[in-house]
Each structure stands twice: as structure tokens, then as C-alpha cells.
MIVO-581919 format. One record per residue (C-alpha): z, x, y; residue in one letter. Coordinates in nm, 3 decimals, always signed. Layout:
<nodes>
+---------+---------+---------+------+
:       w :       u :       v : pase :
+---------+---------+---------+------+
:       Z :       X :       Y :    a :
...
+---------+---------+---------+------+
</nodes>
This chain:
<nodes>
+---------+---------+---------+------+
:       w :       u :       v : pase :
+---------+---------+---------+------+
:  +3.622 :  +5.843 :  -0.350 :    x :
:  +3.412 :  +5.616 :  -0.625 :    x :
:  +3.204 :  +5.387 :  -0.547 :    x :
:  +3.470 :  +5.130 :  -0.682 :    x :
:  +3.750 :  +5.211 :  -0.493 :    x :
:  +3.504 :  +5.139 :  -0.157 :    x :
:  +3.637 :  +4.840 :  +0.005 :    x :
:  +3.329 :  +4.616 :  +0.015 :    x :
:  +3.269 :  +4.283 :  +0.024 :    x :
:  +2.918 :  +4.026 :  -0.076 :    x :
:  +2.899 :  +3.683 :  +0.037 :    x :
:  +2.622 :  +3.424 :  -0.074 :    x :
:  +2.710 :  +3.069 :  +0.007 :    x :
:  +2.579 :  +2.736 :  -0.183 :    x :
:  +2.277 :  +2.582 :  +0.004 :    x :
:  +2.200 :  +2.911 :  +0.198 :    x :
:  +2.013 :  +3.148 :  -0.043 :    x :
:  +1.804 :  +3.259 :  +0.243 :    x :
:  +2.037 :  +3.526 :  +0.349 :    x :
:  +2.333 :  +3.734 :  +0.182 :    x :
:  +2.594 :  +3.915 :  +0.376 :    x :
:  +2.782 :  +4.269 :  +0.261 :    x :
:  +3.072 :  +4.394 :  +0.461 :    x :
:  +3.193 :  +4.757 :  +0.379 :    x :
:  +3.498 :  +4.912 :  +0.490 :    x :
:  +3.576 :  +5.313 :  +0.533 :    x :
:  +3.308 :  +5.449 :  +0.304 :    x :
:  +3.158 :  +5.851 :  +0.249 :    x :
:  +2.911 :  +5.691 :  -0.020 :    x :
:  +2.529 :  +5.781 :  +0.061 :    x :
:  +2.226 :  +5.611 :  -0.049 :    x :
:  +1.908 :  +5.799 :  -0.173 :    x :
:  +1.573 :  +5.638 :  +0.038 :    x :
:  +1.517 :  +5.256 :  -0.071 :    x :
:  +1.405 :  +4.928 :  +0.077 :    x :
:  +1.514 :  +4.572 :  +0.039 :    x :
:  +1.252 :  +4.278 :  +0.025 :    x :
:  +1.465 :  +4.094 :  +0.258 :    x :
:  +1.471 :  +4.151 :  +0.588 :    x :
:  +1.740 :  +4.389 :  +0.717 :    x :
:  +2.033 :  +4.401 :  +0.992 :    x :
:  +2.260 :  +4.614 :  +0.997 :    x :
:  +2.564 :  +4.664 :  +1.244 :    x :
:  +2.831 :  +4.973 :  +1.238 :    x :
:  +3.155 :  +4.855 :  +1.283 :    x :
:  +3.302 :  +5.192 :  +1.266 :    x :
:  +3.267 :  +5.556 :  +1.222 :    x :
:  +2.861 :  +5.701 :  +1.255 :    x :
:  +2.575 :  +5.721 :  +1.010 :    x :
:  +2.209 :  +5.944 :  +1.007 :    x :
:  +1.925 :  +5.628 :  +0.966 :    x :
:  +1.648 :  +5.760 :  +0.842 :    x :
:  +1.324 :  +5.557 :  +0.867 :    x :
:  +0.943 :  +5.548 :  +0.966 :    x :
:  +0.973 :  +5.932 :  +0.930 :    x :
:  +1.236 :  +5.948 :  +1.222 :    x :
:  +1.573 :  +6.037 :  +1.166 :    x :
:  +1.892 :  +5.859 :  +1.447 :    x :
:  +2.252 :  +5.903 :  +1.490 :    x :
:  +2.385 :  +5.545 :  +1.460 :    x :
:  +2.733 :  +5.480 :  +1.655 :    x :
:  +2.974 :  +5.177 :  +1.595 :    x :
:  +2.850 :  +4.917 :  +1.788 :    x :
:  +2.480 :  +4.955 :  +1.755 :    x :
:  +2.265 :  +4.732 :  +1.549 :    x :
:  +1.952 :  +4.814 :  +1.322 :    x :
:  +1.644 :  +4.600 :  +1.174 :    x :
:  +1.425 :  +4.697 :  +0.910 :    x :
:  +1.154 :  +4.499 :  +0.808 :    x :
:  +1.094 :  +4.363 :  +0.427 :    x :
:  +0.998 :  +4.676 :  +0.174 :    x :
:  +1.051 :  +4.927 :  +0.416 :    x :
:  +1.180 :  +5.280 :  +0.354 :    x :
:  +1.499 :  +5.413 :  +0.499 :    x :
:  +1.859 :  +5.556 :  +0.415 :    x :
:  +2.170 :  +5.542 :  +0.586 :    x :
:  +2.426 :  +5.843 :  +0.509 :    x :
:  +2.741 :  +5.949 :  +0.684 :    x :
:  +2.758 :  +6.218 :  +0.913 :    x :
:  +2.976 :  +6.545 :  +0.786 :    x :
:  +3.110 :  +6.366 :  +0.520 :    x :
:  +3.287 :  +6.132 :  +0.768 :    x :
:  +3.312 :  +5.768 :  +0.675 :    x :
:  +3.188 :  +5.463 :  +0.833 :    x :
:  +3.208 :  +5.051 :  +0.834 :    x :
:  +2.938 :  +4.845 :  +0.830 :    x :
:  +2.784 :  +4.487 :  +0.804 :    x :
:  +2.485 :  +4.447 :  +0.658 :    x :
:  +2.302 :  +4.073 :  +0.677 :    x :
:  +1.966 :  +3.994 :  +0.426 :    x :
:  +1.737 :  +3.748 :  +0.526 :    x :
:  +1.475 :  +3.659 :  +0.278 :    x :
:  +1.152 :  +3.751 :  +0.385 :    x :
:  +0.986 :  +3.402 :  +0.334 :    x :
:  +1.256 :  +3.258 :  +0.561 :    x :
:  +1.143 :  +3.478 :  +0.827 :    x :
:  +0.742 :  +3.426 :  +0.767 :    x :
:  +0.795 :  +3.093 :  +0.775 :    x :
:  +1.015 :  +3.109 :  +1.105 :    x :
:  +0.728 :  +3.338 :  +1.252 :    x :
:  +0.485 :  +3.057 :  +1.156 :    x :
:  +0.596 :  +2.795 :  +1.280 :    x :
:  +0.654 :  +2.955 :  +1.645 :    x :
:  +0.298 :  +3.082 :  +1.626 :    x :
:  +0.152 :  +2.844 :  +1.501 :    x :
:  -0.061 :  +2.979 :  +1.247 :    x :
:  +0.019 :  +3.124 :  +0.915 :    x :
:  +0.233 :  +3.429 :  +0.937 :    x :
:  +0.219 :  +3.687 :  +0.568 :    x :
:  +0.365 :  +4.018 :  +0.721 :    x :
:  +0.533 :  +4.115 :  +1.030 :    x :
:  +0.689 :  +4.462 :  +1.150 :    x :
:  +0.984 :  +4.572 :  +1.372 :    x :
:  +0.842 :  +4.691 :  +1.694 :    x :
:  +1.198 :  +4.845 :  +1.773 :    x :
:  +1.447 :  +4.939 :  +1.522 :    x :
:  +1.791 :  +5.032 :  +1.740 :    x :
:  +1.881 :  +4.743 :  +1.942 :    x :
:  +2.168 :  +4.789 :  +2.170 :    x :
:  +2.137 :  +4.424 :  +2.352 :    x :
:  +2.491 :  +4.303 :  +2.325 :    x :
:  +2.396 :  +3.939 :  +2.318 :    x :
:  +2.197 :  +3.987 :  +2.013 :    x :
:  +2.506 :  +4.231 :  +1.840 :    x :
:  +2.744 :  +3.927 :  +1.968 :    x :
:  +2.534 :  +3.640 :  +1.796 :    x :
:  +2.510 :  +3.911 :  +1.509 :    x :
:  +2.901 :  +3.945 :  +1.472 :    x :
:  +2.971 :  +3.556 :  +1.533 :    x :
:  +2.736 :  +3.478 :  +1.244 :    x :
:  +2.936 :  +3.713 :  +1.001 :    x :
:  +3.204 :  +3.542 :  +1.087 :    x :
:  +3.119 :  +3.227 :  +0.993 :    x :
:  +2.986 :  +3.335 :  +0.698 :    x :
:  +3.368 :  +3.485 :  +0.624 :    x :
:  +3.464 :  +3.149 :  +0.695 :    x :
:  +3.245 :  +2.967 :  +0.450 :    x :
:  +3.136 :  +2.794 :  +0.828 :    x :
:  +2.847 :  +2.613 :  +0.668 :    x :
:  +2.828 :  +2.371 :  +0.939 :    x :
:  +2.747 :  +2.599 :  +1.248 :    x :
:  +2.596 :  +2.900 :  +1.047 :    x :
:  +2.244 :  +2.750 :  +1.046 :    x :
:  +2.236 :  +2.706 :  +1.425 :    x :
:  +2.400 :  +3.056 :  +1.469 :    x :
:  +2.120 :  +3.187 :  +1.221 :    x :
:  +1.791 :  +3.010 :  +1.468 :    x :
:  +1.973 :  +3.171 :  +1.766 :    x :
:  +1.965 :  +3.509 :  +1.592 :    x :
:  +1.612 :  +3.462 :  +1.477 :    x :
:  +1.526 :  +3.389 :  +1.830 :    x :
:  +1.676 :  +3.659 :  +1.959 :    x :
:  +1.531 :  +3.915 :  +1.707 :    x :
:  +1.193 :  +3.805 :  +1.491 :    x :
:  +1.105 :  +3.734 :  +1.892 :    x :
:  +1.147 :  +4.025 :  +2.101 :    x :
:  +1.136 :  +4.285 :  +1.848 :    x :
:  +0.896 :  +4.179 :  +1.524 :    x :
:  +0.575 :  +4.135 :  +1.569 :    x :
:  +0.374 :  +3.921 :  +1.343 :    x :
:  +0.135 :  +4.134 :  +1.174 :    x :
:  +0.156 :  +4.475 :  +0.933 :    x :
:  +0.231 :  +4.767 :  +1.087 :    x :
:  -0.098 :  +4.992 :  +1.193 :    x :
:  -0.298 :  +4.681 :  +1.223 :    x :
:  -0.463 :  +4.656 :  +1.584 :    x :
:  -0.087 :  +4.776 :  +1.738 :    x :
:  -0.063 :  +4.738 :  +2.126 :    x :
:  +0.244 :  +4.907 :  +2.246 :    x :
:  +0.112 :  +4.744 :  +2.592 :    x :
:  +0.158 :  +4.371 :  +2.456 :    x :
:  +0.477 :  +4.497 :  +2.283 :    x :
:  +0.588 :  +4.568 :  +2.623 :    x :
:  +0.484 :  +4.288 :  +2.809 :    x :
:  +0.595 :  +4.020 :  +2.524 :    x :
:  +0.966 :  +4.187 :  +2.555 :    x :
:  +0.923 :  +4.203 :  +3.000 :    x :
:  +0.833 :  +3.814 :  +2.929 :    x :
:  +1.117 :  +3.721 :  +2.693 :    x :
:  +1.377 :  +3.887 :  +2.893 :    x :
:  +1.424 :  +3.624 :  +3.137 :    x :
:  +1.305 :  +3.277 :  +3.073 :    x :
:  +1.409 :  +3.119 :  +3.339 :    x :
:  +1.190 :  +3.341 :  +3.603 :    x :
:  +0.922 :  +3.489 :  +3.345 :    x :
:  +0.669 :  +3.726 :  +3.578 :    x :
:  +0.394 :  +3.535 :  +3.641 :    x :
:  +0.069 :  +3.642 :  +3.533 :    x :
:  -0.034 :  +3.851 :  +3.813 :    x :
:  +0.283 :  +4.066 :  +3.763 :    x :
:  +0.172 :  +4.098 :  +3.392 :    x :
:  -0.189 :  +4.223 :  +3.488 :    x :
:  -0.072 :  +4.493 :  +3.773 :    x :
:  +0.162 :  +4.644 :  +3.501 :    x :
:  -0.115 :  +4.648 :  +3.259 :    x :
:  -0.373 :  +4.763 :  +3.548 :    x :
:  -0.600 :  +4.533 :  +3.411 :    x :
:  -0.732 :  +4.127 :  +3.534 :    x :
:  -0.515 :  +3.849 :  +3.421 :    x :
:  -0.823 :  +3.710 :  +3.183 :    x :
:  -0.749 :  +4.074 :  +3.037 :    x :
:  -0.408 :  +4.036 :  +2.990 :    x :
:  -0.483 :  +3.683 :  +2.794 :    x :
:  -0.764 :  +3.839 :  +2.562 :    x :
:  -0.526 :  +4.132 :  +2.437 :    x :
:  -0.227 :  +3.873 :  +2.400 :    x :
:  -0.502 :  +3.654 :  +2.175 :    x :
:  -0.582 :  +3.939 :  +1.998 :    x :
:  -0.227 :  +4.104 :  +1.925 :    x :
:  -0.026 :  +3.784 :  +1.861 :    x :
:  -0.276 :  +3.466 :  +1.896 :    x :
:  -0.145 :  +3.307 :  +2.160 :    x :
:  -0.120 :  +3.303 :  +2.520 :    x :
:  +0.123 :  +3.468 :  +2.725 :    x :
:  +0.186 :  +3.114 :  +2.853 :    x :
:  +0.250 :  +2.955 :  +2.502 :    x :
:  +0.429 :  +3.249 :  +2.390 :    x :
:  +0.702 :  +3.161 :  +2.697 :    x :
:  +0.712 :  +2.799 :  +2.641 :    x :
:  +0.728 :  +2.787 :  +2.230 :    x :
:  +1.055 :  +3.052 :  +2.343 :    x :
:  +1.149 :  +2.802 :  +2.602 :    x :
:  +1.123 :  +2.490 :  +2.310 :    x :
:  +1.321 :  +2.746 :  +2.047 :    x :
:  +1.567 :  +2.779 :  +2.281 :    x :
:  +1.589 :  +2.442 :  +2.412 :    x :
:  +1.623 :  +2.311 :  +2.068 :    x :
:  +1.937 :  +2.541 :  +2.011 :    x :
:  +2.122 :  +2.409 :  +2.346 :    x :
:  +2.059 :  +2.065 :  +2.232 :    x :
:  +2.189 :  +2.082 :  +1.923 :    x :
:  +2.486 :  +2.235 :  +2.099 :    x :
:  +2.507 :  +1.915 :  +2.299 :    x :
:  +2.428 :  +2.051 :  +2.630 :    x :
:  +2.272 :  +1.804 :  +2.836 :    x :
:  +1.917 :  +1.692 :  +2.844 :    x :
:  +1.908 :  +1.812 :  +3.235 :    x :
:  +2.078 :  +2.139 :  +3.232 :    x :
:  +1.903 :  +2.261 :  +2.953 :    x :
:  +1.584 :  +2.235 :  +3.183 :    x :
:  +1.722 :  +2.378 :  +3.444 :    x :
:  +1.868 :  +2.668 :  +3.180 :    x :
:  +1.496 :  +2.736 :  +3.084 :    x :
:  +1.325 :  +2.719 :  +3.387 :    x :
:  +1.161 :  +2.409 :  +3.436 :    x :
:  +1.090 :  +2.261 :  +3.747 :    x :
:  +1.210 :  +1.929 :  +3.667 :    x :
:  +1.326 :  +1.707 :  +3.397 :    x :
:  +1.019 :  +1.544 :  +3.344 :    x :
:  +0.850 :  +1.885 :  +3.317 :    x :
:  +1.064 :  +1.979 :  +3.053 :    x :
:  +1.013 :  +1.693 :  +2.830 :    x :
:  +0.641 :  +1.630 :  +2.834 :    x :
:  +0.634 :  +2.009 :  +2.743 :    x :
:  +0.938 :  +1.924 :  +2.450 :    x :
:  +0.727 :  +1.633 :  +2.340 :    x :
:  +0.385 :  +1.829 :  +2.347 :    x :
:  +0.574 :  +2.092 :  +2.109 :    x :
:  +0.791 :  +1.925 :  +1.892 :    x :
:  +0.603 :  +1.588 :  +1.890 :    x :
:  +0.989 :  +1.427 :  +1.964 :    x :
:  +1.155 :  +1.335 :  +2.313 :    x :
:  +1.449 :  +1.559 :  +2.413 :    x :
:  +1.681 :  +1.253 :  +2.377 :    x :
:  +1.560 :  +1.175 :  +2.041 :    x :
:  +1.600 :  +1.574 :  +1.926 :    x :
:  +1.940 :  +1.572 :  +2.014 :    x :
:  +2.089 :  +1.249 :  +1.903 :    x :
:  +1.951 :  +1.296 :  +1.551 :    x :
+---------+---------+---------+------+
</nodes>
């Protein structure tokens, strides 16, 4: 089969250049090792495929979902000349910088996938729910559906720095042990007896590796994720109770300390 007799599809819509989606049906075609300055998700929809990348080659099944950070190496190629579907989503790299920054706080230039295979079906439902808005031409609910997926990727699995530089695979784990469960995060106690190391430990390598607390990083995932829910209309008193505060007034001093905006006024503008 050519190349042009692939069944493929590219979709860029007006007022979103940050991202550009290709959708490729029942294709043998390989690709020699390249990169992409965006960054990368990909999800087979059918069919497998060898990934090659960071020197470590994986047998990708339908289903499963892959990120690659901006300028990174890698190939995907079928297996025994099978074919395979896929869906492959770029975000531009300064998009996602400036999304790291602003949860951070402080100025984000390179960042890194800690984990490239994720198999977390939330994240490969958000994943499939935003390419199909962007089938529809949904502008109105893609940008919501795009913070969601940022949340649940840049997040857990990017880390903002460039690979090789200072790497903790002990924070790694601990960020992703805190982020699984906002509601009832492990307290910092829990944190240090995994690490077998204090708590004043556990803050110093979290400074170090990501410049924050372990106690900011929850809350500014808290705020992300509060914001989402609100713009979804849910209201002002579930949403806290969604995230884990104690109270309603707990949640929005913390909104307002964050955002510099009350709940109320978040939602209704």
C-alpha cells in the first residue's frame, strides 16, 4: 500500500493552533527515528506497533496511550508487517511550558516524561473524548477537555525540568502516590516512612526536584481541578467536598489565595 492510499486524516481548527490532531486508519507504513517539537500523544486504536524510544524498545496494544516529550527521538513501526490505527494529538510545546508555569509557579523552559506508556483509563477516556470533539469542530468544550487532559498528564507524568538534571525517581514516585487521590492525599508522615527519611526531608527533596512543597503541589492540583468542575457548573459545595476539603470555607480561602478570585466569581464569569 502507498502512503496515499492510507486512510488518514489532519485536523487544525481556527483559534486553536496550540495543538493539531492526525487520525490514521489500517496502515503497514513505518517511520524512520524522528521527533516532533510539539509535545506528543499517541493512542492505538487498533492493531499493535514496536515504540522505540529513550533506547528502549515496547510492544504497543490498541488501547494503550504514549507521551513523548518536545524533540525527542522515537519511531513507531508495525509489528510483522501487520497494520495498525492510531490517533496522534500535538500540543505545542510553549502551550505546555506555559501550563507547567503557571501551576509551579515559576518559569518553566523544559520538562520530560517521567513515564511514557500510560494505561490509566481515565486519562485514555479524556484522551478519546477530546478527539472527538475535535472531529466535531466542538470548539466550545475542547478547551476545557484540553486543561483536564493537561491535568491529568503534564501532572502525574512530566516533570518540569530536562531530563538527567538532578532526577529523583523517589519524588517521581511520591508526586504520582500524592496525585492519585486528592481527596485523601497521604499525609506527610506516610510520605516520609515510604521514603525512610524525616518529613523536613521529604520537603527539601520536593524543593529541590520540583520547587514546591508537597503541600502546594496537592492544593495547586486541588485549584486545577476545582477550576475544571466549576466551569462544568458543579456546585460551589460539592466541588469541595470532591477535592477534599474540610469545609466550604476551607475551600475558598484556599481558591482565593490561588487564583486571587472567589469560587462564586470563577464560575459565574
Amino acid at each position: 500500500m502507498k502512503v496515499r492510499d492510507i486512510e488518514q486524516q489532519f485536523i487544525r481548527l481556527p483559534g486553536m493552533p496550540q495543538m493539531e490532531l492526525r487520525s490514521t486508519w489500517d496502515s503497514r507504513q513505518g517511520y524512520k527515528s524522528h521527533s516532533h517539537r510539539q509535545f506528543s500523544i499517541g493512542l492505538l486504536h487498533s492493531g499493535e506497533t514496536c515504540f522505540s524510544c529513550k533506547g528502549d524498545e515496547q510492544r504497543i496494544v490498541a488501547g494503550e496511550l504514549v507521551i513523548i516529550e518536545p524533540d525527542r527521538v522515537h519511531a513507531c513501526n508495525p509489528l510483522e508487517n501487520g497494520s495498525r490505527g492510531y490517533y496522534m494529538l500535538y500540543i505545542e510545546a510553549s502551550w505546555c511550558l506555559q501550563w507547567l508555569s503557571s501551576f509551579y509557579g515559576s518559569d518553566v523552559t523544559h520538562f520530560y516524561c517521567e513515564q511514557t506508556l500510560i494505561r490509566d483509563q481515565q486519562v485514555i477516556d479524556t484522551f478519546l473524548t477530546l478527539v472527538e470533539q475535535l472531529q466535531r469542530q466542538d470548539g466550545g468544550v475542547i478547551p476545557i477537555t484540553l486543561e483536564r487532559l493537561a491535568t491529568q498528564l503534564l501532572l502525574p507524568y512530566c516533570s518540569p525540568a530536562e531530563e538527567g538534571s538532578d532526577r529523583d525517581h523517589r519524588c517521581v514516585e511520591l508526586k504520582q502516590r500524592l496525585l492519585a487521590d486528592l481527596q485523601h492525599p497521604p499525609a506527610l508522615a506516610e510520605l516520609a516512612a515510604i521514603s525512610d527519611c524525616t518529613p523536613e526531608a521529604v520537603i527539601r527533596r520536593f524543593r529541590r526536584h520540583y520547587g514546591i512543597t508537597p503541600k502546594a503541589l496537592v492544593n495547586n492540583a486541588r485549584i486545577e481541578q476545582a477550576k475544571l468542575l466549576l466551569r462544568e457548573g458543579v456546585p460551589i459545595v460539592d466541588v469541595a467536598g470532591q477535592l477534599g476539603f474540610s469545609d466550604q470555607s476551607q475551600f475558598h480561602r484556599t481558591f482565593v489565595n490561588y487564583t486571587a478570585s472567589t469560587p462564586g466569581q470563577y464560575q459565574q464569569s
